[in-house]
N, C-alpha and C positions, 0 to 999 in steps of 0.2 A: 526353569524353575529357579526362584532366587533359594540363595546359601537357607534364610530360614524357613526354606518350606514352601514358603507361600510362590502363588505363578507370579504377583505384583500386578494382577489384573486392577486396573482402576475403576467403579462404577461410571456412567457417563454423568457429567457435573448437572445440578440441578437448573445451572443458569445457560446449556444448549437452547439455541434454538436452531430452523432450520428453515430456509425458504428456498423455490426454485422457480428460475423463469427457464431456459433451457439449461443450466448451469446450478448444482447447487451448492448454497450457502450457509453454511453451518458459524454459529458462532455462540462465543464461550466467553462470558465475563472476563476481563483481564488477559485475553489471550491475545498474543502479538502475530499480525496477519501480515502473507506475501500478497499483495495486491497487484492485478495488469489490469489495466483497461486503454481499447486502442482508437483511432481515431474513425471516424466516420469515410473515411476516402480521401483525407485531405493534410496535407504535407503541412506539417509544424515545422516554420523557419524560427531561427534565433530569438525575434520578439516575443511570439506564438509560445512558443517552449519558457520562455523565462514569467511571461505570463501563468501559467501552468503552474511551474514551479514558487513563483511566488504565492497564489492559491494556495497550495499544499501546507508551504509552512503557517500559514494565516494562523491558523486555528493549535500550531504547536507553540507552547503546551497550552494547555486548554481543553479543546475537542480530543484530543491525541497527543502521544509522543510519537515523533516523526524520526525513526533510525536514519534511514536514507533514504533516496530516490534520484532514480532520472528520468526525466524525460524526452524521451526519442523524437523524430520526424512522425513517427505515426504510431505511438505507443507508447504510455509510460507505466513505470513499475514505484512501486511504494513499497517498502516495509516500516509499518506503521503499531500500534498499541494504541487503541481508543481508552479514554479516560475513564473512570467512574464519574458521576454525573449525580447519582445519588447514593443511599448506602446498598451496596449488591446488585446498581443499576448499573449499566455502560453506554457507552455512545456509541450508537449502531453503527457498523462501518457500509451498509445502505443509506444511512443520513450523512455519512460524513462524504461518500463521493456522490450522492446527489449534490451535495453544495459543492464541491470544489468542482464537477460536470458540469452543473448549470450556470452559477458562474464564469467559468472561461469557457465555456461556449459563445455568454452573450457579449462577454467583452473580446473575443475572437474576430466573432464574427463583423463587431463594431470596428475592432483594429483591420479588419482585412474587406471593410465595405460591404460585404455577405450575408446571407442570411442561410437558413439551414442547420442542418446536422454537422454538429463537430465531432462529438464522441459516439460510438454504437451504445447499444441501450444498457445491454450485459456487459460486465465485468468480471473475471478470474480472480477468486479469491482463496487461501489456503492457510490455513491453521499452521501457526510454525510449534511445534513438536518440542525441539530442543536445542540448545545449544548450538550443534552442528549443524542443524538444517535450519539456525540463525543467520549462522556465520557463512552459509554455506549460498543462501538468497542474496545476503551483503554482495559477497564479494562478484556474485553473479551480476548484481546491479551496477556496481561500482565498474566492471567490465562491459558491461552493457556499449559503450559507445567506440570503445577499443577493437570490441568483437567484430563491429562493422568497418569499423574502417573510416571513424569518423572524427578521432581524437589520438593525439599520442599520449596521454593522461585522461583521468577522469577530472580531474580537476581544471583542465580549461574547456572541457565540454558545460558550454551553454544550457542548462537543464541540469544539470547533478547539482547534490545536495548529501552531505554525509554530517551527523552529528559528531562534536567532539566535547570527551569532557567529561561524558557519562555514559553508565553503562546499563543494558536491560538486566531489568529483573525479572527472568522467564520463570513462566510456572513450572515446577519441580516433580508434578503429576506427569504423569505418564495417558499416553493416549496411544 
């Protein structure tokens, strides 16, 4: 119970929605999401991954503000804020990695002669909460290539991407 009494239970915000293929996907006007979605079976070399990555930022700002991201050999991670779009409307973040999946899909598959599935159909997504479980996905991310064993820095991995310059402005509700 906070100091005045109150539990600080918050209502659920009027602009949730929720959708499910095996994985569900809850989303909140203005709310900044940890995103994975991983590859179909097939190993992202250098070109593949910076592809990817450039994708990603396309659309920042605009569709999104894009905090960071990398992308792995078979897997990449986003921490991302879709835009408003109109007043109390936002950019689904289903619309925003349909375009950046289908897109380097078909330009993959064109870079590597192939055809087929590059990405699985389902994606992982999660509601960043506060602060700490901002800061807390970042720096996950930004290790991300470290962890493996595939860079002595995040910064000369192939596929990273970290904004400088500015900072989120997270929602202050409580969920």
């Amino acid at each position: 119970m906070a100091s005045n009494g109150s539990t600080d239970f918050q209502p659920v915000p009027y602009n949730l929605t929720i959708a499910q293929r095996n994985l569900p996907h809850w989303q909140i006007g203005g709310a900044t999401y940890f995103v994975t979605f991983r590859t179909a079976g097939i190993e992202l070399k250098s070109k593949a991954r910076q592809i990817v990555l450039d994708a990603c930022l396309f659309f920042d700002p605009g569709r999104y503000t894009l905090w960071t991201a990398v992308v792995m050999p078979d897997h990449a991670h986003l921490l991302l804020q879709p835009a408003e779009n109109e007043d109390g409307k936002w950019h689904s973040l289903s619309s925003i990695l349909h375009s950046i999946k289908s897109f380097t899909a078909n330009k993959i598959n064109k870079h590597l002669e192939r055809s087929g599935h590059v990405w699985q159909v389902e994606s992982f997504d999660r509601i960043i909460r506060n602060d700490n479980d901002f800061f807390e996905k970042w720096n996950y991310i930004r290790n991300n290539p470290l962890k493996k064993e595939l860079a002595q820095s995040p910064c000369e991995w192939i596929g990273f991407y970290e904004c400088t310059g500015k900072m989120p402005m997270l929602p202050r509700t409580k969920m």
